[in-house]
N, C-alpha and C positions, 0 to 999 in steps of 0.2 A: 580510156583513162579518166577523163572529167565522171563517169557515172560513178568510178572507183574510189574516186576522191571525195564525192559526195557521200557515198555510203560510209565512209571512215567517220564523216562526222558527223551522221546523222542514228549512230552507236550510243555514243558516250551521253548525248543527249537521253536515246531513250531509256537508257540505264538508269540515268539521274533521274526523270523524271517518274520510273516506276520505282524507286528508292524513296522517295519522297511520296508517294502515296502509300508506299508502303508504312513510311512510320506517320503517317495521317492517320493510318488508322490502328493501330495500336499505343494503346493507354500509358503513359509516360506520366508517371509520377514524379512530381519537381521536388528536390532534395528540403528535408525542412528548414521551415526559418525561426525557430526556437529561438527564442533569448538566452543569454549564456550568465545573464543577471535580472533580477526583476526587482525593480524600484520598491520603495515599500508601499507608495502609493499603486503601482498597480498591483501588486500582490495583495491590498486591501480591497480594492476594487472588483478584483477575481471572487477574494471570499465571499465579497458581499453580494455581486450580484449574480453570482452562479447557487447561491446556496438558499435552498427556501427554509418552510417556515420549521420549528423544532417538531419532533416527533419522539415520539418513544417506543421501547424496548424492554423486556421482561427484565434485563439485567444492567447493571453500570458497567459493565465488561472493563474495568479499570486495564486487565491485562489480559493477554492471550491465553486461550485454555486450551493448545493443542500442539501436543508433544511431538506430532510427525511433521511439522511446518518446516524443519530442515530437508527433509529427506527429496525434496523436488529442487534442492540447488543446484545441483550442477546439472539435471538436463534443462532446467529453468536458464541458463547461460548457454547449451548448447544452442545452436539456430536462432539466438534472440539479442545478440549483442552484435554492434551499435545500438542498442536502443533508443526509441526517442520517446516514448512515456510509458508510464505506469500507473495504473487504477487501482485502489485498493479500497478495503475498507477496516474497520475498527481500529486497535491500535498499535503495538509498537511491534509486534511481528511483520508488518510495510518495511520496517526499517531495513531488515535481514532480505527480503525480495530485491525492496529498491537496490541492495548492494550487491546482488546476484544478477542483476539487468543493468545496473547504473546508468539508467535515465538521465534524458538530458532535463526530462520534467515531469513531477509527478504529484497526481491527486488522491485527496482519499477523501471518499465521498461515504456518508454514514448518518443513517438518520435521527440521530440526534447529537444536537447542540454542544453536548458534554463532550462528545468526541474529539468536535473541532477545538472546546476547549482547553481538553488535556494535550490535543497535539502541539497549542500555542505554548503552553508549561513547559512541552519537548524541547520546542524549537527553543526557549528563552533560556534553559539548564544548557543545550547544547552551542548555542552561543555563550555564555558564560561561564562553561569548563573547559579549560581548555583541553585535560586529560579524562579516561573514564573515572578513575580514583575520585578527579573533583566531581565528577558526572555526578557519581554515585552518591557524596556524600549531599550532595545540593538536591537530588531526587527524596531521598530517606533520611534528610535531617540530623545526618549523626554525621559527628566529625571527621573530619579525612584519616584514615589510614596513615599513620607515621612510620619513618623511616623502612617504607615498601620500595620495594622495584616497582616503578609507574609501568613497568612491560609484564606484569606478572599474571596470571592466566587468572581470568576473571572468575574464578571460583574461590582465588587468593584471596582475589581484592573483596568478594562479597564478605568471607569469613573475618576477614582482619575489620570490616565496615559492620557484621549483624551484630556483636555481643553489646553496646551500648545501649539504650533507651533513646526514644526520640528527644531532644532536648526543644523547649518551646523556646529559648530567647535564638536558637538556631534556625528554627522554624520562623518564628517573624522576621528573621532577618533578610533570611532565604524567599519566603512570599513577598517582602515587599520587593525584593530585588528582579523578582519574575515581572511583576506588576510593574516596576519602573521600566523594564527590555521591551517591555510587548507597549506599553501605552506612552513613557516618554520619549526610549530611544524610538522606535518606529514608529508611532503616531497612531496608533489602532486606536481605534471607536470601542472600547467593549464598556457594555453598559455596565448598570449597580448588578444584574442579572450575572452575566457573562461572570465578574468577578466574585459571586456570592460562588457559582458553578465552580471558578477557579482552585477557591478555599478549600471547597466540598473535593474535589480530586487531591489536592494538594494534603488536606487532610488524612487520608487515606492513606498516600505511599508513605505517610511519616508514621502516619500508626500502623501500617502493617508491615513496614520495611521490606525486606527483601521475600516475603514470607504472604506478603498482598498476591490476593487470588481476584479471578475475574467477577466473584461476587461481592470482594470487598474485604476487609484486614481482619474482622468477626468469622470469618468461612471456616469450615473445620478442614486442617490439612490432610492432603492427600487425595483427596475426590477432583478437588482441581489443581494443579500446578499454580505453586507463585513464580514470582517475577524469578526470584534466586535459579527457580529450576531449572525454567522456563531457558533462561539465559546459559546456564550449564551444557543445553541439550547438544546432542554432534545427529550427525546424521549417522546412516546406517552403517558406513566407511567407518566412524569414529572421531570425525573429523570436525568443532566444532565451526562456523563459519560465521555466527552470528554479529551482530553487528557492536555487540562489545566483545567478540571473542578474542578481538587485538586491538594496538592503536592504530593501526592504519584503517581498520574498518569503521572503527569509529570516526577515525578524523573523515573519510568521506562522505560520509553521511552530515557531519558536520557542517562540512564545508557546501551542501545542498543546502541547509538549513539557512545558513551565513547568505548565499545568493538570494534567497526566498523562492526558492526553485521548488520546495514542501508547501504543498497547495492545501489546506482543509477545507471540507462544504459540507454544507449541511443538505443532506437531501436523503429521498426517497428512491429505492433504484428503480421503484417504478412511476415514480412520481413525474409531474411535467416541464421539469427545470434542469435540474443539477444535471443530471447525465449530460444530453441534451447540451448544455450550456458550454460542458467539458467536450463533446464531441463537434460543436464548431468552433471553439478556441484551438484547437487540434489539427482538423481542416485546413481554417486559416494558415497553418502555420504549413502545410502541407506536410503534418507528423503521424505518426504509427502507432495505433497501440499495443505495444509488446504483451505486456501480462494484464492481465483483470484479476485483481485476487479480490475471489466472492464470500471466502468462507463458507460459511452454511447458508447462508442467505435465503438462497433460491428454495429452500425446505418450506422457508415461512411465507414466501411469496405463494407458494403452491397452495399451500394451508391455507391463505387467505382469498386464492383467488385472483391474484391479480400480477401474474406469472408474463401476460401477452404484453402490460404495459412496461414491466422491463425487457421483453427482448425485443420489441419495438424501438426499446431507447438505446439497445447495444447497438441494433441495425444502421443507427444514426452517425455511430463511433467508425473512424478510420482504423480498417483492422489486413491483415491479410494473410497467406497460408499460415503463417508463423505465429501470426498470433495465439494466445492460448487462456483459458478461463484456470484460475488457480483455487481450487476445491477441496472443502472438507468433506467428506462423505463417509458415513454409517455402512460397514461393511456387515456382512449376514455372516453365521459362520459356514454358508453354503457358499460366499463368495459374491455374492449377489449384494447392489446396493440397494439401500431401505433407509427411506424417510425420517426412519424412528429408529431407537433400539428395539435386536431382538432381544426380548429376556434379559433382565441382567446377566450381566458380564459372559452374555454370550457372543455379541457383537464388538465390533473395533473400529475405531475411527480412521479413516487415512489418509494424508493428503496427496490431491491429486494434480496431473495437468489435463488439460480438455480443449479440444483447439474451438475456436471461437469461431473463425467461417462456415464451420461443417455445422456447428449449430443455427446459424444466422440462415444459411441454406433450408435446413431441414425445419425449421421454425416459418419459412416463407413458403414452404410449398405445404405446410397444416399438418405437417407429420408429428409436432411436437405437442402433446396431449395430458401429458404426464411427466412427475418429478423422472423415474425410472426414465422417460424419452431422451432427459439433456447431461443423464450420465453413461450412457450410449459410446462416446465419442472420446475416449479416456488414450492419451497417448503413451 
């Protein structure tokens, strides 16, 4: 009876204690500790010391040039929400991503300066409208739409917003009002530089209203999509999803902006800061990177050569099965993707998803050699 007694409790012990090596050794990710508001002092502090120096690019990409940027929402929401951040790069087609993931925080790293600056114009029209109606007219300088339904389907609101002329005593009003959100309400640093940049964007959407392409308001239409279109577009469903495509989508995007939870940086994605800088603010917090939208990116990395120091710098980023690279890629019309166009209007553009471990992997073990190698992995 006493040996009986003793084996009773010398059970539950060994349970517990192989229980407890057991989760010794398996990886336990601590839930993140995101901030649910960012000061505007540290949200200044992020910009400035994650973002290195200016660089440049072939074009001012004022807007997005690519019409299949809907078509990846809804599996872009399958498998990735809760999300705790999102990477992007250029400019307002993040908006439509970040509301298909709804991050708890999200950066858009881009190497040049002008980027960070127009997205600060974003952020100061989006605190300052409270509707897209006001959005639109404070973006493209022409008076608000009268007596509209504020809920009316944002091809309304552009029509009833394009048939004026930009008006300049509308336009200084509206720049200086940007200029007082970003440097008196939150206290930004932007130099004489940052604000000459300002004008120079600002410029633009006023002279080319809804009809501004990614090379600028002078572009001949129809080679690239303006902003009007751009915004117009649904996905393959029919369905548009964009981030003015109602108020509720706008107001959450807004309401990201209002937090300072809209992060802009200036960097290189192969450069030795910004990434990098974003993937131990991320860490720290113990957060996830849901989407990576690269655009084309990785075309001109390859081109130049210098392809190993951006996936070095991904490798750095908290990612895991679910995570995914969000891609524009040059379709063949064999099906096959390519760097380049084939022929005119023989190839197609399409946006894609691409998980981001299987790359990270395959890039570690030397497999990855070529553009063709990191579009492999297409989900």
């Amino acid at each position: 009876m006493p040996c009986m007694k003793s084996r009773h409790r010398r059970i539950p012990y060994a349970t517990a204690l192989l229980l407890t090596l057991i989760l010794c050794l398996v990886p336990v990710r601590a839930a993140d500790t995101l901030p649910a508001q960012l000061s505007d002092e540290e949200f200044w502090k992020l910009v400035s010391t994650m973002s290195e120096p200016d660089g440049s690019f072939i074009s001012d990409n004022y807007v997005s040039n690519e019409r299949s940027y809907q078509d990846v929402f809804e599996d872009l929401v399958k498998g990735h929400q809760p999300s705790s951040a999102y990477i992007g790069v250029g400019p307002e087609q993040n908006f439509t991503y970040i509301l298909a993931l709804k991050p708890k925080i999200a950066f858009i790293v881009d190497i040049r300066r002008q980027n960070l600056i127009e997205h600060l114009m974003y952020k100061a029209l989006f605190e300052l409208s409270a509707d897209r109606a006001e959005f639109l007219s404070r973006l493209f300088s022409r008076p608000p739409p009268r007596d509209l339904d504020r809920s009316a389907s944002i091809g309304t609101l552009l029509d009833a917003l394009s048939p004026p002329p930009p008006n300049l005593e509308t336009f200084d009003k509206n720049l200086e009002a940007i200029e007082n959100q970003l440097i008196k309400v939150h206290g930004f640093s932007l130099t004489s530089t940052d604000r000459a940049s300002l004008q120079k964007v600002y410029v633009a959407f006023s002279a080319g209203g809804p009809s501004l392409t990614y090379n600028g308001p002078v572009a001949p239409p129809g080679v690239m999509p303006g902003f009007g279109e751009i915004v117009r577009l649904t996905a393959r469903d029919g369905i548009n999803r964009g981030f003015l495509a109602n108020e509720a989508n706008y107001k959450w995007i807004r309401e990201l902006q209002k937090k300072n939870l809209l992060i802009p940086v200036v960097g290189d994605f192969a450069g030795p800061r910004a990434l990098k800088a974003v993937g131990e603010y991320l860490n720290s917090h113990a957060a996830t990177v849901s989407a990576f939208y690269t655009s084309n990116v990785e075309q001109y990395l390859f081109q130049n050569n210098v392809w190993k120091g951006f996936y070095g710098n991904v490798g750095t980023l908290p990612i895991n099965s679910n995570s995914v690279f969000v891609r524009g890629v040059i379709v063949s019309p064999n099906g096959e993707y390519s760097p380049s166009p084939v022929l005119p209007f023989t190839s197609h553009y399409e946006t894609g998803l691409f998980s981001i471990s299987e790359l990270v992997q395959e890039f570690r073990k030397g497999n990855v050699l070529a553009y063709n190698d990191i579009v492999s992995h297409r989900l």
